[in-house]
C-alpha positions as CSV (number, residue, x, y, z in Angstrom):
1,X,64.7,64.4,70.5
2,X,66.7,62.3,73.0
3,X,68.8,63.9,75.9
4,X,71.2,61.2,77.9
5,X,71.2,61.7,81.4
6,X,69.0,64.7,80.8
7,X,68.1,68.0,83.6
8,X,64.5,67.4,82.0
9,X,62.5,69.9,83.6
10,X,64.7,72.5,84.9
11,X,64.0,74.8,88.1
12,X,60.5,75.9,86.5
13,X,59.5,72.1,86.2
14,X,56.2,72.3,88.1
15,X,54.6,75.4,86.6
16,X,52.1,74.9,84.0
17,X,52.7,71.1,84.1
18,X,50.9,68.3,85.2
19,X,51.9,64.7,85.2
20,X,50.3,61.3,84.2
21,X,52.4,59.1,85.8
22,X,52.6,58.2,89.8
23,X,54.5,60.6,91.8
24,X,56.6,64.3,90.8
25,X,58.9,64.6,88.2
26,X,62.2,63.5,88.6
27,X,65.8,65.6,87.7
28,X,66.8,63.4,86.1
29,X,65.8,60.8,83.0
30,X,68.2,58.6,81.1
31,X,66.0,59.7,78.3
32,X,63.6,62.2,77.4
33,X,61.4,62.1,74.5
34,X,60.5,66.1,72.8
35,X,57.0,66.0,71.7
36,X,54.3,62.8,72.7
37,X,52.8,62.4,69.5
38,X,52.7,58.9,68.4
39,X,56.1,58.3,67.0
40,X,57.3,59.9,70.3
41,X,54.9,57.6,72.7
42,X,56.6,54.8,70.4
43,X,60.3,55.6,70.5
44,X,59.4,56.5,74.4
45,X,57.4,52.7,75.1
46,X,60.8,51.2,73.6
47,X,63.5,53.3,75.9
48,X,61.9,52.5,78.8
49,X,61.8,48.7,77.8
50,X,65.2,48.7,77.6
51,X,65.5,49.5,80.5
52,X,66.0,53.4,80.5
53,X,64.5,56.2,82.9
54,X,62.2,57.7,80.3
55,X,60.0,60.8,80.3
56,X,58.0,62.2,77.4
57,X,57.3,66.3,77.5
58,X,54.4,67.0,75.8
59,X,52.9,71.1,75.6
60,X,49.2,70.1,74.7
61,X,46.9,69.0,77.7
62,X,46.6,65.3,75.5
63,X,49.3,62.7,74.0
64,X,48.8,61.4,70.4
65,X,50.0,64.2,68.0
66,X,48.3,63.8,64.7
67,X,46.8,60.4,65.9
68,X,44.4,62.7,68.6
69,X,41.0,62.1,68.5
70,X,38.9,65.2,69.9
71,X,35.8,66.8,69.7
72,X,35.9,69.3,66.6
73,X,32.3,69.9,65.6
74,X,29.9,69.7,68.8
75,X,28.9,66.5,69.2
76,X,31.5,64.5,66.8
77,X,34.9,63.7,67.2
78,X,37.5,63.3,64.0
79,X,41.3,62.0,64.0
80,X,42.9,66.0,64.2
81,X,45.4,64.7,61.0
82,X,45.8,61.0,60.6
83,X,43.3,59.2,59.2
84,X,44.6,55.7,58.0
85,X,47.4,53.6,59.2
86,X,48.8,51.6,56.5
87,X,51.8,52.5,57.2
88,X,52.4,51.0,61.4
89,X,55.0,48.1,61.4
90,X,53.1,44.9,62.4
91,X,56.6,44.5,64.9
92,X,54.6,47.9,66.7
93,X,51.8,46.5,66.5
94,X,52.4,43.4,68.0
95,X,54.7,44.7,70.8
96,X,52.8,47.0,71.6
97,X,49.8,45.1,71.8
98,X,47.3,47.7,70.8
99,X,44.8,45.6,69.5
100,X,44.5,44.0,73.6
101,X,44.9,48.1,74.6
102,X,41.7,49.0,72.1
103,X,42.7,49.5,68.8
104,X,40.3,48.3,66.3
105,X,41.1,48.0,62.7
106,X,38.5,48.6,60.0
107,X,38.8,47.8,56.3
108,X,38.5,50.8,54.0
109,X,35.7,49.9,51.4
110,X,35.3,51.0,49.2
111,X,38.5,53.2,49.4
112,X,38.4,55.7,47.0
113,X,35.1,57.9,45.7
114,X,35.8,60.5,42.1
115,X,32.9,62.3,41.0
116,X,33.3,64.1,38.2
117,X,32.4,67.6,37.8
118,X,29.1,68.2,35.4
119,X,31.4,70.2,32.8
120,X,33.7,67.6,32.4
121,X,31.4,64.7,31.9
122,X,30.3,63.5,28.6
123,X,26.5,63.0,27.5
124,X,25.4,60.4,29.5
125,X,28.4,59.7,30.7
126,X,29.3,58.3,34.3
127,X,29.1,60.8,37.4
128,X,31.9,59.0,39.4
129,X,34.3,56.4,39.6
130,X,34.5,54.2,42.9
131,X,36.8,52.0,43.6
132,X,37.2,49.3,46.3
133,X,38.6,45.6,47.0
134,X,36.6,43.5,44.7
135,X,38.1,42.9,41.8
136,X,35.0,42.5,39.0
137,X,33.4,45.5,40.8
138,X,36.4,47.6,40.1
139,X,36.7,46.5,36.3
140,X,33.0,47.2,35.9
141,X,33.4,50.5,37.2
142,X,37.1,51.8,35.4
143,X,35.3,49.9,32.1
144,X,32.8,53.1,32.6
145,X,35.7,55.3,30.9
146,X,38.0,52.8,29.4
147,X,37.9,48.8,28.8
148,X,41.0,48.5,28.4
149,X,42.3,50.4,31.4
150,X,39.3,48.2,33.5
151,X,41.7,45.0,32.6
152,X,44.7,46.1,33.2
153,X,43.9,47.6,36.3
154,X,44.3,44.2,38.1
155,X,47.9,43.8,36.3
156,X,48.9,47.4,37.7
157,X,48.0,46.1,41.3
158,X,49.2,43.0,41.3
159,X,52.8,44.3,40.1
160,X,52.4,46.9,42.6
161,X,51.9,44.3,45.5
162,X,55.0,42.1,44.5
163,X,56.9,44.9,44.6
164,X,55.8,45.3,48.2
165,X,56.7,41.4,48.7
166,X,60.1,42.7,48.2
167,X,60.2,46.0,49.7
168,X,57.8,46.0,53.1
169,X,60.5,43.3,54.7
170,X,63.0,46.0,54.3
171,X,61.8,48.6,56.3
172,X,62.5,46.5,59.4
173,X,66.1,46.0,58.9
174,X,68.4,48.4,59.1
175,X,70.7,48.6,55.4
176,X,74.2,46.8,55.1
177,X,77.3,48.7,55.6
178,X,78.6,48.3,52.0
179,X,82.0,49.4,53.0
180,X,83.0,47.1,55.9
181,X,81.1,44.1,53.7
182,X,83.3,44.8,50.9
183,X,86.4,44.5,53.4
184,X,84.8,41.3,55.2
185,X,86.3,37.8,54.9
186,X,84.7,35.3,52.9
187,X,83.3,33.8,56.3
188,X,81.9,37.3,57.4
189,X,80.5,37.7,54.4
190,X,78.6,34.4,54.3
191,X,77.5,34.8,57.9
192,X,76.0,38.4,57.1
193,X,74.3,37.2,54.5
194,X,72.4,34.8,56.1
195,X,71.6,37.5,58.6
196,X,70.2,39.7,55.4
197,X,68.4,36.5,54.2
198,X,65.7,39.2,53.7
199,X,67.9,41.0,50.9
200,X,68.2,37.8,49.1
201,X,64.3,37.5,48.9
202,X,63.5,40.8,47.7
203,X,66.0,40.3,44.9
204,X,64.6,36.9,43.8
205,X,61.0,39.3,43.7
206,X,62.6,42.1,41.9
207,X,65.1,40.6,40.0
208,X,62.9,39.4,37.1
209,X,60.9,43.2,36.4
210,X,64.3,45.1,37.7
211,X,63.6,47.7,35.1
212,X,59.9,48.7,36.1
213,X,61.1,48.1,39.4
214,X,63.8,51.2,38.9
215,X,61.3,53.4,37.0
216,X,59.2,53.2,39.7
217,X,61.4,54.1,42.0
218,X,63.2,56.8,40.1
219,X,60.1,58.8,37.8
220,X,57.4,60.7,38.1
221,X,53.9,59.4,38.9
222,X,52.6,60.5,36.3
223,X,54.7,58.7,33.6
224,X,53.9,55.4,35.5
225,X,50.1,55.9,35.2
226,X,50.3,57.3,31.3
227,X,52.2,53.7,30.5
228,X,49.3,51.8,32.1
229,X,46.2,53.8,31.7
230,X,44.6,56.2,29.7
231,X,41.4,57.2,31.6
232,X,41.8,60.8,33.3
233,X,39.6,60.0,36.1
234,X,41.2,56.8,37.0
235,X,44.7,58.5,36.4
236,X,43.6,61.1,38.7
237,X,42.3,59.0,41.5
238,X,45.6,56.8,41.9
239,X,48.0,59.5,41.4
240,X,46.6,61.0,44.6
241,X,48.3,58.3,46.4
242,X,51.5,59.7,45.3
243,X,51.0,62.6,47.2
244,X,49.6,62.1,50.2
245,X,51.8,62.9,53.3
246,X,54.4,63.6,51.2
247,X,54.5,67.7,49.9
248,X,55.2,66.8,46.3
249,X,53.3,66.5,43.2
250,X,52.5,63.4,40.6
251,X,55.3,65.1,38.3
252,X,57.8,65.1,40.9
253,X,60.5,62.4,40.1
254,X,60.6,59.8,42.7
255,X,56.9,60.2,43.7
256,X,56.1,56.9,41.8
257,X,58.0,55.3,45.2
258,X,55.1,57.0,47.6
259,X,52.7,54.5,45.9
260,X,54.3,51.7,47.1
261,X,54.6,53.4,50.4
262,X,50.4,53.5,50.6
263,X,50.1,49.8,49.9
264,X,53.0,48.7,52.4
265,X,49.9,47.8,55.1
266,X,50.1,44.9,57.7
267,X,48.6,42.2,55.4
268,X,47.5,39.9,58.1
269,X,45.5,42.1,60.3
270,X,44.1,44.4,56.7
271,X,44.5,41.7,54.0
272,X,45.1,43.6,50.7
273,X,43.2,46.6,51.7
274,X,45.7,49.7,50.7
275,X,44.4,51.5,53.8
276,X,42.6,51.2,56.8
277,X,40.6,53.5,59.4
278,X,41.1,53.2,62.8
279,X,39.0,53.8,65.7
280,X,39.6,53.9,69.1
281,X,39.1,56.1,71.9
282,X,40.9,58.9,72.7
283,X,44.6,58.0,74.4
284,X,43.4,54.0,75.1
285,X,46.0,52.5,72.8
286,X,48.5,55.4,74.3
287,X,52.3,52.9,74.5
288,X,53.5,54.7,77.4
289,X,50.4,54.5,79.4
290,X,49.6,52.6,81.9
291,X,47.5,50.2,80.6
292,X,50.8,49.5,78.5
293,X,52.4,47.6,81.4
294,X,54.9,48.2,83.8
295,X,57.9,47.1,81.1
296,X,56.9,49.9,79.0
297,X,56.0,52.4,81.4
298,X,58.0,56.0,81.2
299,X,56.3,59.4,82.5
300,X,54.4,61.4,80.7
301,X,54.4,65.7,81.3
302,X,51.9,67.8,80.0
303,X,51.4,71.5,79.8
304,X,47.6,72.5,81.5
């Protein structure tokens, strides 16, 4: 939540409030950020780079939101929510420069663990299904319940990836006003489309496999997974990536889309790993700290 040219704090500004930053609280912020969990520490790091009096209100005594780090069980600390971060822009990343502020990256592997209960299991059949990044391990392992489904496994993911080719580039640019391009000159519209060169790329990917491209994006989980497989367990195991994070269920229509969205990772700094753990310690990566710099620098308010 932004306020321009906000009263931040009001009269009662110093009661019950403590402040991160050097000096008191000013009256008055160009900005001020509602909440400092991370996607408010973000949108707060890049106000005050551009350049605007920032201030982020936050009513826990720590910033991070679901990315906190605290001391649950005596003597061991969890992540309070967020446990992976496939999904932060590498453009965040990079501005940011978390990795030089402590964030350390660690691959996921293997990344995914089924057992299978003992009244569901066949005589002699396998107790679990684990899957990972290497490839023969992975076929060994689906092969368990179905050959078939242990070879095409590799097909599902690979299709799955190019349609991240297309799509991940996307999610850094904002879309194309259809309406004013359709009124454009010739020129304008040649000049926008080199500016969209990104649109042009993602087609070239998509363009071929348009169809499972739209039934991906359109139907439910479930139908995607019953066209390529026919093992319960493995079924199960992916469609739980369709669900994560986002309050629906493998039948929902659309939910075939959120499987994408758990394989859009930074592929530089994770390689092909779906997901990836983070540690860090608690608020050292924080983007509107000051070990962020004096460019992104805004003030931070917490209640005691």
């Amino acid at each position: 939540m932004l306020l321009k040219r906000a009263s931040a704090l009001g009269p009662h500004r110093r009661v019950g409030c403590r402040w991160l930053s050097s000096g008191s609280p000013r009256d008055e912020y160009d900005a001020v950020v509602v909440g400092g969990g991370h996607n408010g520490l973000v949108a707060a790091a890049y106000l005050a780079n551009a350049g605007l009096n920032t201030a982020v209100l936050e009513r826990r005594h720590i910033v991070g939101g679901a990315a906190v780090t605290e001391e649950i069980v005596a003597g061991y600390k969890f992540s309070r929510a967020s446990y992976v971060l496939s999904l932060l822009r590498p453009q965040i990343f990079q501005d940011l420069e978390l990795k030089k502020h402590g964030l350390k990256v660690h691959l996921r592997d293997p990344s995914s663990y089924t057992p299978i209960r003992s009244d569901l299991r066949q005589k002699d059949g396998p107790r679990s299904l684990t899957l990972g990044m290497c490839g023969k391990n992975n076929e060994s392992e689906i092969g368990k319940f179905s050959e078939a489904d242990g070879k095409n496994y590799a097909v599902y993911e690979q299709e799955l990836e190019n349609f991240v080719k297309a799509v991940d580039p996307l999610l850094d640019y904002a879309a194309i006003d259809l309406k004013s391009f359709s009124k454009a000159s010739i020129f304008e519209k040649i000049s926008l489309l080199k500016q969209n060169i990104h649109l042009i790329k993602a087609g070239r990917i998509v363009g071929p496999v348009a169809a499972n491209f739209y039934e991906l994006m359109t139907a439910p989980t479930t139908k995607i997974l019953d066209k390529w497989f026919e093992s319960e367990p493995l079924k199960a195991t992916l469609a739980t990536d369709s669900c994560i994070g986002a309050m629906i269920s493998p039948d929902t229509p659309g939910s075939g889309y959120v499987l994408l969205g758990q394989r859009s990772t930074h592929k530089k700094r994770c390689r092909r790993s779906r997901r990836t753990a983070k540690v860090a310690p608690t608020g050292s990566f924080s983007p509107t700290g000051r070990r962020s710099g004096p460019s992104w620098y805004s003030q931070m308010l917490l209640r005691r």
